[in-house]
C-alpha positions as CSV (number, residue, x, y, z in Angstrom):
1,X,173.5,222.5,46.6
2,X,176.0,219.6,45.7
3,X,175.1,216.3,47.8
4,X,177.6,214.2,49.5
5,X,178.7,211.2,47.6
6,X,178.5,208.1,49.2
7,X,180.2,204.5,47.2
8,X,178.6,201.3,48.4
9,X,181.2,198.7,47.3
10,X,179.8,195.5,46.9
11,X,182.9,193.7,45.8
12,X,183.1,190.1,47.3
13,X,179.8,190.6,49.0
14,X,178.3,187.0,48.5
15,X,175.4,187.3,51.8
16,X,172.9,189.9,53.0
17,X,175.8,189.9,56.4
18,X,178.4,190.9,53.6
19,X,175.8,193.6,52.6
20,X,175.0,194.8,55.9
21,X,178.9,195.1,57.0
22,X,179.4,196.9,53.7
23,X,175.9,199.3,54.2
24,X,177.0,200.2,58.1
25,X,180.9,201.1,56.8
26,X,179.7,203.2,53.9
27,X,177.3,204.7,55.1
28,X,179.0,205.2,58.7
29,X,175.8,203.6,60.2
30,X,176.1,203.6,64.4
31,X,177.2,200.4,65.5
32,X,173.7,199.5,67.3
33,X,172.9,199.2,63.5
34,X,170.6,196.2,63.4
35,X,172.2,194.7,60.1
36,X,168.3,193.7,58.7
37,X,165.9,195.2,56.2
38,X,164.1,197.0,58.7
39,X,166.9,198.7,60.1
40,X,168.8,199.3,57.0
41,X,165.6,201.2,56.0
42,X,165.0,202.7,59.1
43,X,168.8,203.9,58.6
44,X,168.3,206.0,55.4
45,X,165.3,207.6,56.5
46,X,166.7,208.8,60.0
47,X,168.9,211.5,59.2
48,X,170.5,211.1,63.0
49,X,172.6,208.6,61.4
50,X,173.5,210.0,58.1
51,X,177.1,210.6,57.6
52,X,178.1,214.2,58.6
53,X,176.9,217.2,56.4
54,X,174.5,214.6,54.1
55,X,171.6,216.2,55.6
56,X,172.2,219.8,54.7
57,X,173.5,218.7,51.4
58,X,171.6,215.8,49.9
59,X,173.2,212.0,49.7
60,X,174.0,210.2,46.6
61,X,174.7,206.5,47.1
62,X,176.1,205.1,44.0
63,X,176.2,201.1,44.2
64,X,179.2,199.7,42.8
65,X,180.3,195.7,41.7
66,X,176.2,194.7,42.9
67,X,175.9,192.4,40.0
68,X,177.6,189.5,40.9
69,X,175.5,189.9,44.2
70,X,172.4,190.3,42.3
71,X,173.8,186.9,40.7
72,X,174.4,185.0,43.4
73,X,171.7,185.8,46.0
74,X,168.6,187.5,43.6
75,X,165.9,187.0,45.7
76,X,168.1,189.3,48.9
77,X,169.1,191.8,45.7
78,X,165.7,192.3,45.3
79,X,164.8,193.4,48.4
80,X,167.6,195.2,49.1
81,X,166.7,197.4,45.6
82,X,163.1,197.9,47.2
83,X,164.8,198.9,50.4
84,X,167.0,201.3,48.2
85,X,164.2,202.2,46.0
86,X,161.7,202.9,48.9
87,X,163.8,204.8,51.0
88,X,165.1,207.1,48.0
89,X,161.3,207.5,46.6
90,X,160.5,208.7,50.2
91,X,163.2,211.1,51.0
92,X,164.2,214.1,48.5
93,X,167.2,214.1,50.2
94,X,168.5,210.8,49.4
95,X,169.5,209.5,45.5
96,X,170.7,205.8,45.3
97,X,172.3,204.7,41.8
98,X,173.5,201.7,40.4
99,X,176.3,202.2,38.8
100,X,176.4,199.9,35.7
101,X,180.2,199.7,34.6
């Protein structure tokens, strides 16, 4: 089974709003998206709202440029990881990675 490939871009993202734009674009979220921890979490573990063919397949969201995020806003980087973390520990579906360079 190869798993659809998802990049979450978080160049110039500076705000949890940055963040949430980026999550719904990637990730193709429906635009009633709530753009908040809860829904953001509510998002990866509905598969109604996955992008197309992620269900059958599996979803890998690699997380790109987070760091100066993680910099500039910690304490919202840190929940957004446990949102992440959460979401991917719950569903065998779903693999989120931080990609480091």
């Amino acid at each position: 089974m190869t798993e659809r490939v998802v990049t979450l871009d978080l160049d110039g993202v500076t705000d949890k709003a940055g963040l949430m734009d980026r999550c719904a674009r990637a990730l193709e979220l429906p635009d009633w998206f709530g753009r908040n921890w809860d829904a953001l979490a509510d998002s990866l573990r509905d598969h109604t709202v996955w992008p197309e063919g992620a269900v059958e397949q599996g979803l890998l969201i690699v997380v790109r440029n987070w760091r100066p995020y993680e910099k500039a806003r910690p304490d919202e980087w840190d929940v957004a990881r446990e949102v992440f973390a959460e979401a991917a520990g719950r569903e065998s579906r779903l693999t989120v990675a931080l990609a480091l360079g």
